[in-house]
MARDO-160805 format. One record per residue (C-alpha): residue number from 1; residue in three letters; x negated, y negated, z. Coordinates in nm, 3 decimals. Example, Ala and Ser with C-alpha at 12.3 -4.5 7.8 and 13.67 -1.06 7.14 Angstrom:
BEGIN
<pt pos="1" code="Ala" px="-1.230" py="0.450" pz="0.780"/>
<pt pos="2" code="Ser" px="-1.367" py="0.106" pz="0.714"/>
This chain:
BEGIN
<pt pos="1" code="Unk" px="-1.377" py="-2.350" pz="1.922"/>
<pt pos="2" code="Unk" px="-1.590" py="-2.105" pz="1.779"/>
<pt pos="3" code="Unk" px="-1.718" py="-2.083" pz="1.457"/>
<pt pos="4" code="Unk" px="-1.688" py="-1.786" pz="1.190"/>
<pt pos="5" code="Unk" px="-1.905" py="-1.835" pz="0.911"/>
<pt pos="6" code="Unk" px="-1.828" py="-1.688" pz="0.587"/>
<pt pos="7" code="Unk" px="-2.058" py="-1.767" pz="0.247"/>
<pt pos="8" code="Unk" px="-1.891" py="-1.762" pz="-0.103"/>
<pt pos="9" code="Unk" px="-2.047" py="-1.797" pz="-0.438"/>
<pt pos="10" code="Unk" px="-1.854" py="-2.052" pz="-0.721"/>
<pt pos="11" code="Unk" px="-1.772" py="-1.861" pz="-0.992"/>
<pt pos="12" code="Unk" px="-1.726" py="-2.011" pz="-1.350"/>
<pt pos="13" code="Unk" px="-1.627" py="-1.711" pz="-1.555"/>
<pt pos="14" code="Unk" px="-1.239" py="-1.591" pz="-1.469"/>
<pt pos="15" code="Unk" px="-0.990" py="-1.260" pz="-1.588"/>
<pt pos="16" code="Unk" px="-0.925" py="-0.954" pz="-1.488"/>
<pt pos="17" code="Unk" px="-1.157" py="-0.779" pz="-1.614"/>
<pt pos="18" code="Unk" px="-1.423" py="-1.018" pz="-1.443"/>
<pt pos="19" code="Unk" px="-1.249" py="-0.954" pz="-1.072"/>
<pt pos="20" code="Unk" px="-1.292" py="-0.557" pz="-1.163"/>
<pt pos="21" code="Unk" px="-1.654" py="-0.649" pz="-1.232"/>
<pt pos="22" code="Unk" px="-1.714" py="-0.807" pz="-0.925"/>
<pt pos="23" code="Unk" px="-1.587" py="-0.570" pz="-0.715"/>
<pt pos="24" code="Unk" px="-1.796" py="-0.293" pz="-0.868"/>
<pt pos="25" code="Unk" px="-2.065" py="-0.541" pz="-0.765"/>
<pt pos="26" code="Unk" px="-1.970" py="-0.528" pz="-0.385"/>
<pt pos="27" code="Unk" px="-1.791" py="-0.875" pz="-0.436"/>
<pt pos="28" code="Unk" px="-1.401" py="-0.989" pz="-0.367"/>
<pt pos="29" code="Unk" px="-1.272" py="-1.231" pz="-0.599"/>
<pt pos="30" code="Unk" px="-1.126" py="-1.498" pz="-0.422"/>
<pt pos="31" code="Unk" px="-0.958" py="-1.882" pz="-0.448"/>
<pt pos="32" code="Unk" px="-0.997" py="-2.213" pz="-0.242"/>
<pt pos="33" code="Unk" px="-0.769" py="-2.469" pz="-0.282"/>
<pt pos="34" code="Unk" px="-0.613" py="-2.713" pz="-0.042"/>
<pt pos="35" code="Unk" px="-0.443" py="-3.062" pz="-0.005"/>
<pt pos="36" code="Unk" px="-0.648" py="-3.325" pz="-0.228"/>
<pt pos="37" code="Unk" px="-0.869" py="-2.998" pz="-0.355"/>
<pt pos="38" code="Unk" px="-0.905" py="-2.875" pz="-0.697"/>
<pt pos="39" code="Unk" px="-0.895" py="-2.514" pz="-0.682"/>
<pt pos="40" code="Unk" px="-1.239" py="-2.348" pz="-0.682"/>
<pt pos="41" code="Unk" px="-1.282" py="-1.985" pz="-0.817"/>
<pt pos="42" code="Unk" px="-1.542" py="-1.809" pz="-0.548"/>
<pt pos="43" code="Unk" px="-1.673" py="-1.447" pz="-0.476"/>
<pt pos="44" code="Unk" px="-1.693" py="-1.335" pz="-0.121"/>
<pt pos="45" code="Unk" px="-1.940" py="-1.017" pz="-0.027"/>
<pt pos="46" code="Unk" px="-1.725" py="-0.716" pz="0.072"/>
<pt pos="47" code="Unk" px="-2.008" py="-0.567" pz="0.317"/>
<pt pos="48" code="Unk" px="-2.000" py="-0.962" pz="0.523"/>
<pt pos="49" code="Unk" px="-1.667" py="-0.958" pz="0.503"/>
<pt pos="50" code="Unk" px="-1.648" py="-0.615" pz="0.695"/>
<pt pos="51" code="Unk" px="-1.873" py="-0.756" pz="0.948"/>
<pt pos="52" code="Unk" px="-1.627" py="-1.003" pz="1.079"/>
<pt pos="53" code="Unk" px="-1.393" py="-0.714" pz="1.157"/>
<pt pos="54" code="Unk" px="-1.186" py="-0.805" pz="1.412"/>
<pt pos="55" code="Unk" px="-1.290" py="-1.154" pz="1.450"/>
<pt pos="56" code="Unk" px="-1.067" py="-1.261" pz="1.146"/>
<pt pos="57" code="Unk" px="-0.727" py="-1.233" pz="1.381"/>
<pt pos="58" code="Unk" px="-0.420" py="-1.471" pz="1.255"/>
<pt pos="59" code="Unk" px="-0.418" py="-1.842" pz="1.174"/>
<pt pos="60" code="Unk" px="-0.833" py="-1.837" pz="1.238"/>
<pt pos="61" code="Unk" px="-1.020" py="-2.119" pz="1.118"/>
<pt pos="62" code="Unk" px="-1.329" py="-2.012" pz="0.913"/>
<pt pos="63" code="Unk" px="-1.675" py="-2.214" pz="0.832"/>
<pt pos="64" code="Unk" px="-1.715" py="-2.113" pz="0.454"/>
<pt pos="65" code="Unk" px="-2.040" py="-2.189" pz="0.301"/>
<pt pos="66" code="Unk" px="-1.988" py="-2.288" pz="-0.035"/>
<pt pos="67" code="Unk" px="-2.268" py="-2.195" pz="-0.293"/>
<pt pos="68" code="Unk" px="-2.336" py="-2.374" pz="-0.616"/>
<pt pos="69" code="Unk" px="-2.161" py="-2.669" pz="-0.511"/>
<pt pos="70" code="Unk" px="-2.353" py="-2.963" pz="-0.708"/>
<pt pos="71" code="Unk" px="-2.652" py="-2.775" pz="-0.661"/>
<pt pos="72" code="Unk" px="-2.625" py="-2.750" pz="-0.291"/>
<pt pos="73" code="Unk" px="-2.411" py="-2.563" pz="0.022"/>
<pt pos="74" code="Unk" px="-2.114" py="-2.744" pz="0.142"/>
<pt pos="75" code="Unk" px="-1.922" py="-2.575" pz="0.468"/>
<pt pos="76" code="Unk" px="-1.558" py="-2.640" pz="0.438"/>
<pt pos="77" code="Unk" px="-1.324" py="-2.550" pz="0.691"/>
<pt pos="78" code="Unk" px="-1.083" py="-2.298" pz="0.549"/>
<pt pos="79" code="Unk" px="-0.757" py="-2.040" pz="0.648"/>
<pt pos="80" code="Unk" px="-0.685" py="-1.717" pz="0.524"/>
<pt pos="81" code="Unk" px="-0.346" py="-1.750" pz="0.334"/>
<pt pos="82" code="Unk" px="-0.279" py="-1.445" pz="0.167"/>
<pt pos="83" code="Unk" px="-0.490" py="-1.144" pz="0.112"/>
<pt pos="84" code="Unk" px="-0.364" py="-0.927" pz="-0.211"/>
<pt pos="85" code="Unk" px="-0.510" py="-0.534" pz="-0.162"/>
<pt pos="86" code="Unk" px="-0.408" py="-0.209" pz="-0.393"/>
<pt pos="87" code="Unk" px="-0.117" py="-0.017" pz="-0.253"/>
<pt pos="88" code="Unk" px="-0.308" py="0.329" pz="-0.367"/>
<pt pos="89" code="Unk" px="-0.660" py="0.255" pz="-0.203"/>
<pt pos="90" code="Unk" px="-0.605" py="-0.043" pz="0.066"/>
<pt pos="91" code="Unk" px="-0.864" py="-0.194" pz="-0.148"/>
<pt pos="92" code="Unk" px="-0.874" py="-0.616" pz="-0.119"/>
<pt pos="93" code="Unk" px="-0.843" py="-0.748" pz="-0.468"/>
<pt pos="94" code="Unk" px="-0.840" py="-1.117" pz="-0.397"/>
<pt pos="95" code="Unk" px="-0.822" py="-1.377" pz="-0.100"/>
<pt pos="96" code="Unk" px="-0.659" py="-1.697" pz="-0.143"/>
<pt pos="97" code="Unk" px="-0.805" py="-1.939" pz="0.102"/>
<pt pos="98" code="Unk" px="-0.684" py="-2.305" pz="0.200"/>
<pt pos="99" code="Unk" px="-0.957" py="-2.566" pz="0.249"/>
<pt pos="100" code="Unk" px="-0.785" py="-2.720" pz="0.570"/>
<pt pos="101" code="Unk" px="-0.893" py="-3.103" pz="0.759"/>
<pt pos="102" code="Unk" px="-0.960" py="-3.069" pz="1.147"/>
<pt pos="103" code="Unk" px="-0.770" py="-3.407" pz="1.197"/>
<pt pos="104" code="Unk" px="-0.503" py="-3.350" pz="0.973"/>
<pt pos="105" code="Unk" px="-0.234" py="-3.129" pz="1.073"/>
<pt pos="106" code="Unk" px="-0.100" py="-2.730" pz="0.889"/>
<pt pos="107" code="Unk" px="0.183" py="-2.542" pz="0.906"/>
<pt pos="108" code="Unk" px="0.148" py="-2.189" pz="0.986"/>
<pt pos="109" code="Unk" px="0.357" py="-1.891" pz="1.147"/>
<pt pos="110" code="Unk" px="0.257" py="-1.765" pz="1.520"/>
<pt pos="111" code="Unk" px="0.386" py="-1.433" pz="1.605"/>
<pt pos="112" code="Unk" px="0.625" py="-1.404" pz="1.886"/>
<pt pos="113" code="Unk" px="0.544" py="-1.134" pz="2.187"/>
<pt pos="114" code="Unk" px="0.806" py="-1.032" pz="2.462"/>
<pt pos="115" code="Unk" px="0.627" py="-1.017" pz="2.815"/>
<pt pos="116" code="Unk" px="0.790" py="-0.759" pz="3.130"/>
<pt pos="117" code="Unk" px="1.059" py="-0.567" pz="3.123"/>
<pt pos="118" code="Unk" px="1.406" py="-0.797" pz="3.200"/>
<pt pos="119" code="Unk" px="1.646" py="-0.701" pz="3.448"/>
<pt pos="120" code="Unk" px="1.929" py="-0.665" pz="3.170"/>
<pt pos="121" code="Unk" px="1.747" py="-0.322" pz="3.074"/>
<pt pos="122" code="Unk" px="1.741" py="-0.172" pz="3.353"/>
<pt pos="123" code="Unk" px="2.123" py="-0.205" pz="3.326"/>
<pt pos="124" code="Unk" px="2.068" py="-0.032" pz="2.996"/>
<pt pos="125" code="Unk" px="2.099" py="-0.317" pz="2.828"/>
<pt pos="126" code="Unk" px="1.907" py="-0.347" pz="2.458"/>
<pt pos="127" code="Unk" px="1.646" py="-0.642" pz="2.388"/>
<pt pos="128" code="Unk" px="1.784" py="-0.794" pz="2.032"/>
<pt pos="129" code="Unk" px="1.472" py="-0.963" pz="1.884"/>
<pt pos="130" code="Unk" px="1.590" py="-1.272" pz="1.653"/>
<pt pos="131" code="Unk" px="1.267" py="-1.413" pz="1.603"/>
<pt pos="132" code="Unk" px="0.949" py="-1.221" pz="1.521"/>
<pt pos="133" code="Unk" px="0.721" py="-1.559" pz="1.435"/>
<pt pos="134" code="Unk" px="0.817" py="-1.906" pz="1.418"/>
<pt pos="135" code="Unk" px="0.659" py="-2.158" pz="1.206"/>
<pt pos="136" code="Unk" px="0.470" py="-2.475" pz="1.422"/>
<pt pos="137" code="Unk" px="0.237" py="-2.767" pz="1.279"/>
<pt pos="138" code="Unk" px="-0.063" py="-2.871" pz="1.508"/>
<pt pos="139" code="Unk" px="-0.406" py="-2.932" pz="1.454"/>
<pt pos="140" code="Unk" px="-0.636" py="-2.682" pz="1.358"/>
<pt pos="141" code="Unk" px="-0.821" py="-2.661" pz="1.689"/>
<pt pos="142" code="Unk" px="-0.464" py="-2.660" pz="1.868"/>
<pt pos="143" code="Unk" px="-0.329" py="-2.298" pz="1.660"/>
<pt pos="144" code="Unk" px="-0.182" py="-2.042" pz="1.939"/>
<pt pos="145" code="Unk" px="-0.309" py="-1.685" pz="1.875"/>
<pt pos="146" code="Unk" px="0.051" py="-1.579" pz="1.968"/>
<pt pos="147" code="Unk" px="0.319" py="-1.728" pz="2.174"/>
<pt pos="148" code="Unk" px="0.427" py="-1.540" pz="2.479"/>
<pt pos="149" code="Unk" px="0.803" py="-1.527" pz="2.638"/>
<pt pos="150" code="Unk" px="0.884" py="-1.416" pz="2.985"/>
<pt pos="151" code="Unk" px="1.211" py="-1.207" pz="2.967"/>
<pt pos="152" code="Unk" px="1.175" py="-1.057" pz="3.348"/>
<pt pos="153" code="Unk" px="1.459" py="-1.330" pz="3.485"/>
<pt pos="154" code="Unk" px="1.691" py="-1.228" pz="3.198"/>
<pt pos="155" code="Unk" px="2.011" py="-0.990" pz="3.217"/>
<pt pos="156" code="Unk" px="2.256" py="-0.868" pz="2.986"/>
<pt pos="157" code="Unk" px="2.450" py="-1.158" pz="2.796"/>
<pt pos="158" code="Unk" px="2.145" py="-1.397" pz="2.837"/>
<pt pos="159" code="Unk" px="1.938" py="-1.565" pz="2.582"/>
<pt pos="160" code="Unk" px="1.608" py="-1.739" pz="2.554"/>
<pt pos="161" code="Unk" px="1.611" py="-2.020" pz="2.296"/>
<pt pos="162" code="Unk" px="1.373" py="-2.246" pz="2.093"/>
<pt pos="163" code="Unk" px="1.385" py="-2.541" pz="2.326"/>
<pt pos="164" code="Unk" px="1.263" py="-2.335" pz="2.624"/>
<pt pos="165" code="Unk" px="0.974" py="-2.265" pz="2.416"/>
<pt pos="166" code="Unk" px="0.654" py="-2.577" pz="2.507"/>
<pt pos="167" code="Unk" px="0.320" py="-2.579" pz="2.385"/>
<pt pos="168" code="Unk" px="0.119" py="-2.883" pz="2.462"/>
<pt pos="169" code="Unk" px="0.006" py="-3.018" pz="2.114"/>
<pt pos="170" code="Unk" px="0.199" py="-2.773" pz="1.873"/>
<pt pos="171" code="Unk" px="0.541" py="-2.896" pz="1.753"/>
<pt pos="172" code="Unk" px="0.751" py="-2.631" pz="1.661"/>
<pt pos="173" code="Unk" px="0.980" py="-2.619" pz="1.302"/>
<pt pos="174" code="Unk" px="1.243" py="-2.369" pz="1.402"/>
<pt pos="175" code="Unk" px="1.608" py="-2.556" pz="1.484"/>
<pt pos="176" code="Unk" px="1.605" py="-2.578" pz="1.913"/>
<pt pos="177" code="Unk" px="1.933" py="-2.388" pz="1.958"/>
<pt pos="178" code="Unk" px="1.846" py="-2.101" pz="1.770"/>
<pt pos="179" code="Unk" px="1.817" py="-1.811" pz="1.997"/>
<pt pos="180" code="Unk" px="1.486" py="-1.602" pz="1.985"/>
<pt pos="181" code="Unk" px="1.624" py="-1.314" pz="2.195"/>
<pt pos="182" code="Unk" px="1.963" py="-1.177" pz="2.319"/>
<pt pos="183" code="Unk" px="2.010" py="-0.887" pz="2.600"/>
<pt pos="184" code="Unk" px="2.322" py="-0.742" pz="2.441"/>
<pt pos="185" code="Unk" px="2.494" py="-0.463" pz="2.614"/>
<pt pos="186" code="Unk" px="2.437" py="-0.100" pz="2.616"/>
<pt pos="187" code="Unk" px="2.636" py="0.059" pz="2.281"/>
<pt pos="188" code="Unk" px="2.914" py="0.285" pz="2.408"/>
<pt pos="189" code="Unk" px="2.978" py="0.580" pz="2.225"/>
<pt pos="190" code="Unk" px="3.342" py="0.606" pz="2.152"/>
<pt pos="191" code="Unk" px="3.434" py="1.024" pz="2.177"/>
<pt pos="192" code="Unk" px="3.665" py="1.145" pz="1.933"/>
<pt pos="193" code="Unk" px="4.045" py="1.194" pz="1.998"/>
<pt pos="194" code="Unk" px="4.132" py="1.563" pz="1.970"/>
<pt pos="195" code="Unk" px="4.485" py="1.640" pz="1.880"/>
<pt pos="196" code="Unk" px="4.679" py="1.858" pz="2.093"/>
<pt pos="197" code="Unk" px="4.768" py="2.180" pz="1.910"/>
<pt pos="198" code="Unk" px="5.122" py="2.293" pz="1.908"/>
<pt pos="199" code="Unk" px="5.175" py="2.652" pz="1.903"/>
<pt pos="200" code="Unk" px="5.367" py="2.764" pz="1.589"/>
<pt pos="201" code="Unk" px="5.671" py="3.055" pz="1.605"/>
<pt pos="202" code="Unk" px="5.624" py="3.321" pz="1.362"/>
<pt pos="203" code="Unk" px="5.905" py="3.342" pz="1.127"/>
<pt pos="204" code="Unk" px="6.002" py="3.733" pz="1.283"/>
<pt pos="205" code="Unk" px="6.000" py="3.593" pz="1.615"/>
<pt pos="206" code="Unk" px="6.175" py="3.316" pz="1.493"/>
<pt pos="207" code="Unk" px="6.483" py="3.574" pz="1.334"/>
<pt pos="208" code="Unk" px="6.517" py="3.732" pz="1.615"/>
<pt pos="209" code="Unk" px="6.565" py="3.453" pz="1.856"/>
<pt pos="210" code="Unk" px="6.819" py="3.293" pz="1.634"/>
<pt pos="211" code="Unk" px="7.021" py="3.674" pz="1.647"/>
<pt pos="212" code="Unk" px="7.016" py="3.656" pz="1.996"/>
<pt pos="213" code="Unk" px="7.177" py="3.310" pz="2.052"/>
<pt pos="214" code="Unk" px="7.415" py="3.445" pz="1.753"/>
């Protein structure tokens, strides 16, 4: 597995207006914390953490480079587990990161992705999407970018379930029977019932006819 180094810096002092300070300094305010871990306060630079670009997909493990650890750089494997930016700007205002084990097993949530086009819609049936992600435990070195389903084979009425779902390794936490996708039928449009109009006599008309059965 590759690794993605990232450096952070311990910081001691804490506060808002210390994160707004370190940002004006190029810096992200940031947290690591994990199982057995007292939480660390650290600053991440916002120019390296632009370099990784697209390297920091989903669920990636990063090598973080601790500074001012007892005097001396400790690398700690660590997750991305929540990323807080401003709604206004897309500006990152903090990172919380977990400090994970590479023998010990996490928790995390792998996004689901639909593969070919199933036989149901070309029916004009519709694709009903239960399941966007589903949550698995594994090994850090064992994380699926994404988990893939096949729906080519499947026509209207048919399902694909958790239990048909196997990764070698990765043990998923979703109950088996639930159904990740449905082809449901095509909607039918009910039309409207319009009422059959019933032409009306005038009243003169109406005289007259009664006068000449008088």
């Amino acid at each position: 597995m590759e690794k993605i180094l990232i450096k952070a810096d311990i910081r001691a002092e804490k506060g808002k207006s210390i994160a707004r300070r370190l940002r004006k300094e190029g810096k992200i305010p940031a947290v690591l914390y994990g199982r057995e871990v007292d939480p660390i306060s650290i600053a991440v630079s916002s120019r390296d953490w632009e370099k990784l670009g697209k390297q920091l997909k989903r669920n990636v493990i990063l090598d973080m480079e601790v500074q001012g650890l007892k005097k001396k750089a400790e690398n700690r494997p660590v997750m991305i587990k929540h990323i807080q930016k401003s709604v206004l700007r897309n500006e990152i205002l903090h990172i919380d990161f977990l400090q994970v084990s590479m023998e010990r097993t996490v928790e995390v949530e792998i996004p689901i992705h639909l593969v070919g086009r199933s036989k149901g819609e070309a029916n004009d049936g519709i694709v009903d999407q239960h399941l966007r992600s589903i949550k698995v435990e594994c090994l850090p070195t064992q994380i699926p970018e994404k988990i893939e389903i096949d729906i080519t084979d499947l026509d209207i009425g048919d399902s694909y379930h958790v239990n048909q779902i196997s990764i070698p390794g990765v043990k998923l936490l979703e109950h088996t029977n639930v159904a990740v996708i449905t082809i449901i039928p095509p909607t039918v449009e009910e039309k409207p019932v319009v009422a059959e109009e019933v032409p009306v006599a005038e009243p003169e008309k109406k005289e007259k006819e009664k006068e000449k059965e008088e």
